[in-house]
SEPATI-988590 format. One line per field, with one value per residue (C-alpha): residue in one letter; z negated, x negated, y negated. Coordinates in steps of 0.05 Angstrom, whole numbers, plus 5000, padded with zeros to 4 digits. Layout:
<sites>
type <- [A_...]
zz <- [Z_...]
xx <- [X_...]
yy <- [Y_...]
</sites>
This chain:
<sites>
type <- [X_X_X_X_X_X_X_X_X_X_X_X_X_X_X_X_X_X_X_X_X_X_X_X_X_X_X_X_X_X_X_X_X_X_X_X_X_X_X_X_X_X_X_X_X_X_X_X_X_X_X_X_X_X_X_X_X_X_X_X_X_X_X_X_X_X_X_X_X_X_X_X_X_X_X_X_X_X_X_X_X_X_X_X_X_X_X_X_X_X_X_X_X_X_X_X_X_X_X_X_X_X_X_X_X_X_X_X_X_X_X_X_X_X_X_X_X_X_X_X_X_X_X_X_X_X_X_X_X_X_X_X_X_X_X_X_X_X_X_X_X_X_X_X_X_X_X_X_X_X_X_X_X_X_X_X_X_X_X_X_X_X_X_X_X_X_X_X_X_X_X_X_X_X_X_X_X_X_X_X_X_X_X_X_X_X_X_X_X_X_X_X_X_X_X_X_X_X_X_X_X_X_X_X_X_X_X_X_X_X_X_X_X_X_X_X_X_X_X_X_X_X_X_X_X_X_X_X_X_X_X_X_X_X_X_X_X_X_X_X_X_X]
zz <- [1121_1141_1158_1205_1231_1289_1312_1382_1447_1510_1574_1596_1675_1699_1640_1643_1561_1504_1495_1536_1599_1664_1704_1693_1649_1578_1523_1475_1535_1535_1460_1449_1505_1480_1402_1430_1468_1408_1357_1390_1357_1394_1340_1335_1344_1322_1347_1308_1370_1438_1485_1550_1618_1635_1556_1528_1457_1416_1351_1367_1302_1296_1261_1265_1218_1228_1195_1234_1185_1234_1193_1216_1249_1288_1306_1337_1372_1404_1415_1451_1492_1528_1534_1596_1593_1595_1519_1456_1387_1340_1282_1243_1179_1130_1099_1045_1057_1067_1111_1174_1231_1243_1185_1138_1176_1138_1199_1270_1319_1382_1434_1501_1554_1609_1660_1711_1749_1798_1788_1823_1774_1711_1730_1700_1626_1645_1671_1726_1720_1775_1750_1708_1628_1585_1522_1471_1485_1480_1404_1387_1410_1359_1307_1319_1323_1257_1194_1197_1262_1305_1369_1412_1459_1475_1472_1535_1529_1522_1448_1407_1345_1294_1259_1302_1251_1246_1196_1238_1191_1251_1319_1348_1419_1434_1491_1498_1571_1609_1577_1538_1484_1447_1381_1331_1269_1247_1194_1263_1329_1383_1455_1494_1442_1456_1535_1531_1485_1521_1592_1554_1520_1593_1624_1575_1574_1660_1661_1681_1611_1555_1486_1462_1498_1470_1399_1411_1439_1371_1331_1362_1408_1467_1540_1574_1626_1661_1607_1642_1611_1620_1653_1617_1638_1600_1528_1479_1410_1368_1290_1244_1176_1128]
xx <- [4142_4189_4182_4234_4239_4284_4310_4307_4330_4308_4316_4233_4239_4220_4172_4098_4106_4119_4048_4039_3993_3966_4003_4083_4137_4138_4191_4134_4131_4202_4221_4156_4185_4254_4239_4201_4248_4289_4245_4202_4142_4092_4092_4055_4101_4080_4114_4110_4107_4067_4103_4081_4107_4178_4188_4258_4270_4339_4304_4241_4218_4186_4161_4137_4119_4173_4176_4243_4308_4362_4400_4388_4464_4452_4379_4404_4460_4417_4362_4407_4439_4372_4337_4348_4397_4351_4339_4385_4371_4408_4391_4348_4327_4300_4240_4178_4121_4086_4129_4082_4129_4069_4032_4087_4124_4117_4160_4178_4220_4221_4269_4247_4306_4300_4347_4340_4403_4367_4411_4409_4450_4408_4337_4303_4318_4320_4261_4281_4248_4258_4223_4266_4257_4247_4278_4252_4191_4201_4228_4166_4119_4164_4154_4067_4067_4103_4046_3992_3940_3893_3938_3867_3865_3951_3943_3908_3838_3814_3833_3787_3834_3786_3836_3875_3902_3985_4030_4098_4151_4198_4193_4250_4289_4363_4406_4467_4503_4447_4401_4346_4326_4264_4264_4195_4191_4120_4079_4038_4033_3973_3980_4010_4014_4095_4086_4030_4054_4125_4081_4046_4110_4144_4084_4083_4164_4159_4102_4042_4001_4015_4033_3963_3924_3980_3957_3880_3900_3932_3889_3817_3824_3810_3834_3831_3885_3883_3948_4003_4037_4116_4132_4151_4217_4250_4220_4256_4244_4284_4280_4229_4231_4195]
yy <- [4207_4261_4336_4357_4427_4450_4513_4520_4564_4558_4603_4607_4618_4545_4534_4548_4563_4531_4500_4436_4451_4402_4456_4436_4427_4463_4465_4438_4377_4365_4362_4324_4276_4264_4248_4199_4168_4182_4143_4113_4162_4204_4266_4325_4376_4442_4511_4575_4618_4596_4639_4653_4628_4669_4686_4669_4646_4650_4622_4591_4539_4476_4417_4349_4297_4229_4157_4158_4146_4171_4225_4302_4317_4254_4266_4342_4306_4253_4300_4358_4295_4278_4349_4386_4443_4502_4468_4472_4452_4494_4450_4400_4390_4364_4413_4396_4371_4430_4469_4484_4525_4575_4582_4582_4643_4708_4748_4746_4779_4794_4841_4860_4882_4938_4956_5016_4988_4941_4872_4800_4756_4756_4790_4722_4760_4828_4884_4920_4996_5043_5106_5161_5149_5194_5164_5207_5192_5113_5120_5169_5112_5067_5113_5104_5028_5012_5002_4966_4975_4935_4923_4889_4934_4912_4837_4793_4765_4697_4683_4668_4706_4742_4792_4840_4863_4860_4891_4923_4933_4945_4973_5010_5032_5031_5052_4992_5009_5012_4967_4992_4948_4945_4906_4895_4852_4838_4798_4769_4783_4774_4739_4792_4831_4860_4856_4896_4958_4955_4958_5020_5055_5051_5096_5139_5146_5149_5203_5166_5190_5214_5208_5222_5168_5116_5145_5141_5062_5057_5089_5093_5028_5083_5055_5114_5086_5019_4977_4952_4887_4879_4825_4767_4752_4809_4782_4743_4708_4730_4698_4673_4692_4633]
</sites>
């Protein structure tokens, strides 16, 4: 028996996620679909990041267990032949036994992207925000977030997660043309978790509370004002570090 493990993008707007649902088509669905036209197996393929409906991913991993004996170059060729086009496989191969694509991750990254120039041709991975910005106030949220801190009160309910607890070792804002770009690297990360402290960070950078009730979220789980979760369309998976 084989592990295989894939890197993967995929452009999220006609997905409902990763994870297969009764709903529609997911990326899980899909790859799951084709390695089994592939070899004939119906595997369990596991992802190391469920992202939600609309979310992007540039280096999305998984893995499944395979008695197939095709070789790895030829497997990614076959596979990328049959999956639809908002799916690429980057690469296969071969990893030990014990490799698991979630468990085994020690980092991810993500990047969320915000515009404030309203646009039609690429909105699907892109947040359009029409309120003024006040950018210093975005990288001095950054600044709070990084360290270790329970981020409940930013992720959606209905998990049944015991530990909020994630360790950022990243989070930081740049200006590129006018894009602002939030990137955060983190041992773990909750569902919602990046959606719902960019939704934050933007009212405190557009006036609507301030910096001190985004510290007593942080700090004292306080949610003095009703959180507001980005969208999903302008979040991306970035890497997994193993």
């Amino acid at each position: 028996m084989r592990n295989i493990k894939l890197l993967i993008e995929y452009d999220g707007t006609n997905f409902v996620g990763w994870q297969i649902q009764p709903n529609g088509r997911s990326v899980q669905g899909e790859i799951k679909k084709a390695i089994k036209q592939i070899t004939g197996e119906d595997v369990n393929l596991i992802g190391a990041s469920r992202t939600d409906a609309g979310v992007h991913a540039r280096g999305q991993v998984a893995n499944f267990k395979s008695q197939t004996k095709i070789p790895v170059e030829n497997l990614k060729k076959a596979l990328n032949s049959i999956l639809p086009d908002d799916i690429v496989i980057h690469s296969v191969e071969e990893v030990p036994d014990d490799f698991h694509a979630r468990y085994s991750a020690i980092e991810k990254t993500y990047r969320y992207f915000i515009t404030q120039n309203k646009i039609a041709i690429g909105r699907n991975y892109i947040w359009f925000v029409k309120y003024e910005i006040d950018f210093q106030k975005l990288e001095e949220c950054a600044r709070l977030i990084t360290g270790k801190h329970d981020f409940e009160i930013f992720s959606k309910k209905g998990t049944n997660v015991k530990n909020y607890i994630c360790d950022v070792k990243f989070a930081e804002w740049k200006k590129e043309n006018d894009k602002l770009i939030f990137t955060i690297t983190a041992n773990r990360f909750l569902y919602g978790m990046v959606r719902g402290l960019v939704g934050a960070m933007i009212d405190v950078a557009r006036g609507r509370f301030e910096i001190d009730v985004f510290k007593k979220m942080l700090i004292e789980k306080s949610n003095q004002a009703e959180l507001m979760h980005a969208p999903a369309n302008g979040l991306f998976l970035e890497e997994i570090r193993y």
